[in-house]
N, C-alpha and C positions, 0 to 999 in steps of 0.2 A: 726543833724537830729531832728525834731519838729513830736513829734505822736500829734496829737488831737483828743480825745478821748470823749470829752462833747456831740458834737452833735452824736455820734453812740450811746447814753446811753438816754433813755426816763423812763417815769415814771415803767413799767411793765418790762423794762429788768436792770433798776439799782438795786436792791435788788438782783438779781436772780446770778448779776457782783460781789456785794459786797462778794456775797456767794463762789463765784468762788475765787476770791482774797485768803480766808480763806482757803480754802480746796486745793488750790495750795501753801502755805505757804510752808506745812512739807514738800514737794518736794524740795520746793527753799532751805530750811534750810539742808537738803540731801546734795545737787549740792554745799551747801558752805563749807561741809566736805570734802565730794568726786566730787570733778568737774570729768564731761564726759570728754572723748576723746577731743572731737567736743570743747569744753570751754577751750581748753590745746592750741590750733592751733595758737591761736593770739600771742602768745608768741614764738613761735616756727623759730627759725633761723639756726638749723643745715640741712634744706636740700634745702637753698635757692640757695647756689654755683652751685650743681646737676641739678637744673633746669637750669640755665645760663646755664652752659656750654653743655648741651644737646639742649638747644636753640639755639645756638649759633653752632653750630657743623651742627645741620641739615639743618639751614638755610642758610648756606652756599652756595652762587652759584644758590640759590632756587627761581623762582620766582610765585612759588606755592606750599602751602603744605595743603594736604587732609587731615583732622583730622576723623580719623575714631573712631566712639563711638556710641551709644546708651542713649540715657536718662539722667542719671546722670552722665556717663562720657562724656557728651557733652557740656548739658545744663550750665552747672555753668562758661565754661571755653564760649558760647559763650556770656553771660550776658556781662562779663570782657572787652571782645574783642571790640562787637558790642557799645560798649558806647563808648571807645578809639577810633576806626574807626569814630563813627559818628562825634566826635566833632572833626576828622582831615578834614572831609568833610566840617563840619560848618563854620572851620578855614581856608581851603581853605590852607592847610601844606600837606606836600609830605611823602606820607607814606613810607620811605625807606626799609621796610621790606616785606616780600613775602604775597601776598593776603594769606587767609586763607578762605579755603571751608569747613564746617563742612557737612561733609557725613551721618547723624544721622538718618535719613530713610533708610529702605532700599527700594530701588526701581530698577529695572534692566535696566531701559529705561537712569534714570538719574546717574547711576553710570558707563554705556556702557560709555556715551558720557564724563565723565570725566575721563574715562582711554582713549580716542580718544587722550587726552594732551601731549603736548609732555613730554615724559617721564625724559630728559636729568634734565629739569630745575624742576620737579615735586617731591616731599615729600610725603610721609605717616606718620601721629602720629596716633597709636593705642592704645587704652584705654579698656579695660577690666580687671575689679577686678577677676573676675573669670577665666581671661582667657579663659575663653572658650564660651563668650556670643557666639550665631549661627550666628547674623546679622551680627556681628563684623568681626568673621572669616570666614565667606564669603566674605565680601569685603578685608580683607585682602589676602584672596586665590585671588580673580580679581586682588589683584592690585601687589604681585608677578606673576601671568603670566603675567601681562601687563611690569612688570621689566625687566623679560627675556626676554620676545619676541625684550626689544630694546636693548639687551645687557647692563643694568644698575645694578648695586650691587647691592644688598638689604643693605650690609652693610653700604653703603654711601646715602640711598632713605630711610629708616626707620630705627624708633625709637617708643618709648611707652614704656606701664606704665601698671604693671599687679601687682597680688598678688606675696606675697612672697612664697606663697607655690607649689609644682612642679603640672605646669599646662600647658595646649596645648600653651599657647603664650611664654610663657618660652620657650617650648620646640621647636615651632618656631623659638623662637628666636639664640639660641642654634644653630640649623640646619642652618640657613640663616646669622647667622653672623652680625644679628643686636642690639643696645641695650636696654638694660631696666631697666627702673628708680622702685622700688618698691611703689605698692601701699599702704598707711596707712592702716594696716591688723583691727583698729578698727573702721574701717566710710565708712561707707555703700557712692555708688555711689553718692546719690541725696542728701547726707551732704558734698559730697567732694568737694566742690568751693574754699572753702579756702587751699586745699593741691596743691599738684603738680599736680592733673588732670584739676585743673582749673588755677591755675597759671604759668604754663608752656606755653600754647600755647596764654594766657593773655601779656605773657613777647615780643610776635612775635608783639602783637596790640599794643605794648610801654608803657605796665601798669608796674610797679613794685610792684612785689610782698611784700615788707616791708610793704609798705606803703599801698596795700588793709590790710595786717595783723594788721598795728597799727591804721586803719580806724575800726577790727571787734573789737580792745582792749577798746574802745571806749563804747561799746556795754556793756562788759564783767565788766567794772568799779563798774556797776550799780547790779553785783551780792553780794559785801560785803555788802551793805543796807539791808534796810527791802524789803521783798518783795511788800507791796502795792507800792513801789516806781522804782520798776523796771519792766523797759520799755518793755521787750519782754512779762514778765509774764502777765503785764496788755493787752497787747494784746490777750492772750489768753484767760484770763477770758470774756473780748467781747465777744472772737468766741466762748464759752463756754456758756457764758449768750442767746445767739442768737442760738443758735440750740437749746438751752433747751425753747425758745419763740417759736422756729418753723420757724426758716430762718433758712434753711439748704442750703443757696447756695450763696455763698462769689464771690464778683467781684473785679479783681484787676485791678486797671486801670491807668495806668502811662500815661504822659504827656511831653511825650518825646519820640523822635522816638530809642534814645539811651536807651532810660529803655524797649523798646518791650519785649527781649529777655525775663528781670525779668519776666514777669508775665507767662511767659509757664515754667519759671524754679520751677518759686512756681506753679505753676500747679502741675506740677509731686511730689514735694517734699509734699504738703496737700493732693495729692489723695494719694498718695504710703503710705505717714503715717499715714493718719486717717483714711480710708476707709476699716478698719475690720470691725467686729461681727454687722454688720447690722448700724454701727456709725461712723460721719466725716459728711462733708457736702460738696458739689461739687464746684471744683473754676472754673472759666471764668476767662478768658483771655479778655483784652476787651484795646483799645487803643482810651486816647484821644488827638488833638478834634475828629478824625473821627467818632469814634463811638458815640460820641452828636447826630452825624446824625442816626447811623445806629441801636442803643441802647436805647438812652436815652428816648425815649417814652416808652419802657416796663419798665424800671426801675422805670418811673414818675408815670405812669397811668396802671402798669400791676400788678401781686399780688404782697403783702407787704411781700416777702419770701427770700427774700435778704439782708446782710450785704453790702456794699460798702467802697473800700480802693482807696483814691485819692493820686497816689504820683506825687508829682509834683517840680519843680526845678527855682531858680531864672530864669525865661527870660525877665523881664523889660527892655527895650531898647535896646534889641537881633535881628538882621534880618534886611531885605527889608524894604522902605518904599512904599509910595502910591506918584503918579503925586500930584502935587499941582491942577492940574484940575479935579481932582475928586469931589472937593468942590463945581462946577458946577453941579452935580448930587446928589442931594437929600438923595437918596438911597447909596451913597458911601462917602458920606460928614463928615462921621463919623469915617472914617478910615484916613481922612487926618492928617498928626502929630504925625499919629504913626506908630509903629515898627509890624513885625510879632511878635514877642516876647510880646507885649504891649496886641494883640490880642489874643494870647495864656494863659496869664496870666488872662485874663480878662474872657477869656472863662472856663477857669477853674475854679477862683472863682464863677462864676454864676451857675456852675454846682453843683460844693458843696455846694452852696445857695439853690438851686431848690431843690434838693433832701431834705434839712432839709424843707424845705416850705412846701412838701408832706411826712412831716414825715416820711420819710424812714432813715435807721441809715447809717451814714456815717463817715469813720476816713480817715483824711486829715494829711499823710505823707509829710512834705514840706523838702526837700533838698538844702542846700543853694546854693550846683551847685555841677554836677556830676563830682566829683572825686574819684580817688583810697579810700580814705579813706571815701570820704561817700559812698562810693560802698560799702566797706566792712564794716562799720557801719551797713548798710542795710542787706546785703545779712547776715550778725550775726546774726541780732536782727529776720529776718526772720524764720532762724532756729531757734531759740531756741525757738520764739514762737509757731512754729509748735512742738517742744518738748516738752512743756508746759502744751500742749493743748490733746495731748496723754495722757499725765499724767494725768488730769484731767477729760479724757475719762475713763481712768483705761485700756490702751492698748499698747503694744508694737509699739512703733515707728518706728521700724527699722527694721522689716520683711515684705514679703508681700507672704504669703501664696499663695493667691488665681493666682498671675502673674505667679508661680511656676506653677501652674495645665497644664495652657495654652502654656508652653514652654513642656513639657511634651507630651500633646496631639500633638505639631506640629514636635517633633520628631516623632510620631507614623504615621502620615501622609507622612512624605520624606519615611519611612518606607515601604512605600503602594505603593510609587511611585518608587521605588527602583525593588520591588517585581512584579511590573509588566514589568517594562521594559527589 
């Protein structure tokens, strides 16, 4: 994985970068005493068996299984998924394993009609660190009466992954006779990709989990050095240099229909962690080429209040070609001789061209091709640089007070509706 970092750094926010560099040091120099949780994972092999054989058990006979989660127990596991899925699509290879629906909204219209399934060949994986998220177990209350109503087990239809501590999914679990894998009691949801809430249902889209692990080890190498030279920290002194310029609003924008999922997982994973005491800066989701069309004019010609992250992946002589009689048309005479992939690559470097043209700051992720291990290179160096970048805010990374109020208030509301009926 290639960061480039020259063109996001201009005359007015390199000093302001250098400073960040300095002042995120004695963190780095912390983290090489005491590594986090989260910097322990890539190394981590005793709970790889647990996930196989819980994959394997429930997949069983399966020719669908509902992933029910919320946020970060959704998000990470379906980045993993949707990359393996796409490139069997690309490949045009038979996916032997059971589709997988992540259920991650809640919605009553779209979860009616996925318990309408037949239930015989249908799965639950449930994901709640809490055990007790509301959206989570709601849909897990739908999808035991949809169990019963067809005479189906629970013990043989669901499985998931909760905290170790005694909680309503537990206690679920307990009652209905199904199993459950323990959640890492130190890593909040929207760090968990690299554990068993993302690697578990990863292993159903034919990832292997080793090998995203020794893809984040990759990442982790670069913490015995100095800090000006490692890779996640330098990313955040960027985003640290550029909200202290006044672009408080970072675009992530992959170049691949398999990296989509990434930029709504760092969505949640930069709002949820920087977005206290009035500081953080908002991410967008943004896909390219589409969004050239749908985007790229306000980024060119609208305010200069934006950071931009280009990741993008080998596609040079990937895909379709064009008729040879396209050369008879003027207007299409430029696409004879090449690949979609030739078109994609080309449209991307013109993008990361354009943008420095109109000085705006932009860092170009290039991946040599999406694999287990540059997934998990990526999705490391993601975290840590949003851990970084906390630090350097001066704020807890891993609470989110204000999401608490909101969960709160909307008990008090089923409350109200309770009370009248």
């Amino acid at each position: 994985m290639l960061q480039h970092l020259t063109s996001a750094l201009c005359a007015n926010t390199k000093p302001l970068y250098e400073a960040a560099l300095v002042a995120l040091a004695s963190h780095h120099a912390g983290y090489q005493k005491l590594p986090l949780p989260h910097m322990a994972l890539p190394e981590k092999q005793d709970d790889v068996a647990a996930m196989h054989q819980m994959a394997q058990a429930l997949a069983q006979d399966a020719q669908r299984i509902i992933i029910l989660g919320t946020g970060g127990s959704s998000l990470g596991a379906q980045v993993l998924a949707q990359a393996q899925i796409q490139n069997q699509i690309q490949n045009q290879t038979q996916n032997e394993t059971p589709d997988l629906i992540f259920a991650d909204n809640l919605d009553a219209d779209s979860f009616t009609k996925i318990l309408q399934g037949d239930m015989a060949t249908t799965r639950f994986f449930v994901v709640s660190k809490s055990g007790g998220t509301a959206e989570t177990m709601m849909q897990l209350g739908g999808a035991l009466m949809a169990l019963e109503a067809a005479d189906a087990k629970p013990s043989h239809h669901v499985a998931g992954i909760a905290g170790s501590d005694d909680n309503a999914l537990r206690r679920l679990a307990r009652a209905y006779d199904f199993p459950i894998l323990a959640h890492e009691s130190d890593i909040g949801g929207r760090f968990s990709v690299l554990t068993n809430v993302g690697l578990l249902p990863a292993i159903w889209a034919g990832r292997d989990p080793q090998a995203v692990r020794a893809g984040a080890r990759k990442t982790m190498l670069g913490l015995a050095g100095e800090p000006q030279n490692f890779e996640p920290l330098k990313g955040a002194a960027l985003h640290l240099a550029h909200m202290q310029a006044g672009r408080n609003i970072h675009v992530m924008m992959p170049y691949a229909d398999a990296l989509e999922r990434l930029a709504f997982w760092h969505r949640q994973l930069w709002a949820e962690s920087l977005g206290k005491q009035g500081q953080g800066s908002v991410p967008v989701s943004a896909l390219g080429p589409v969004d050239q069309h749908s985007q790229l004019q306000l980024y060119l010609d609208g305010p200069d209040d934006k950071l931009y992250t280009l990741v993008t992946h080998d596609t040079q002589g990937r895909g379709c070609r064009v008729p040879d009689g396209f050369s008879k048309d003027p207007d299409l005479a430029s696409l004879v001789g090449h690949t979609m992939g030739n078109l994609v690559d080309a449209e991307a470097r013109a993008t990361v061209d354009v943008l420095i043209d109109a000085k705006r700051p932009v860092r170009h992720i290039e991946l040599g091709a999406i694999t287990d291990e540059s997934l998990g290179e990526l999705l490391m160096h993601l975290q840590l640089e949003t851990i970084y970048t906390a630090d350097g805010l001066g704020i807890d990374a891993y609470s989110q007070p204000a999401v608490e109020a909101g969960k709160i208030r909307a008990k008090q509301y089923l409350q109200e509706l309770e009370n009248k009926s």
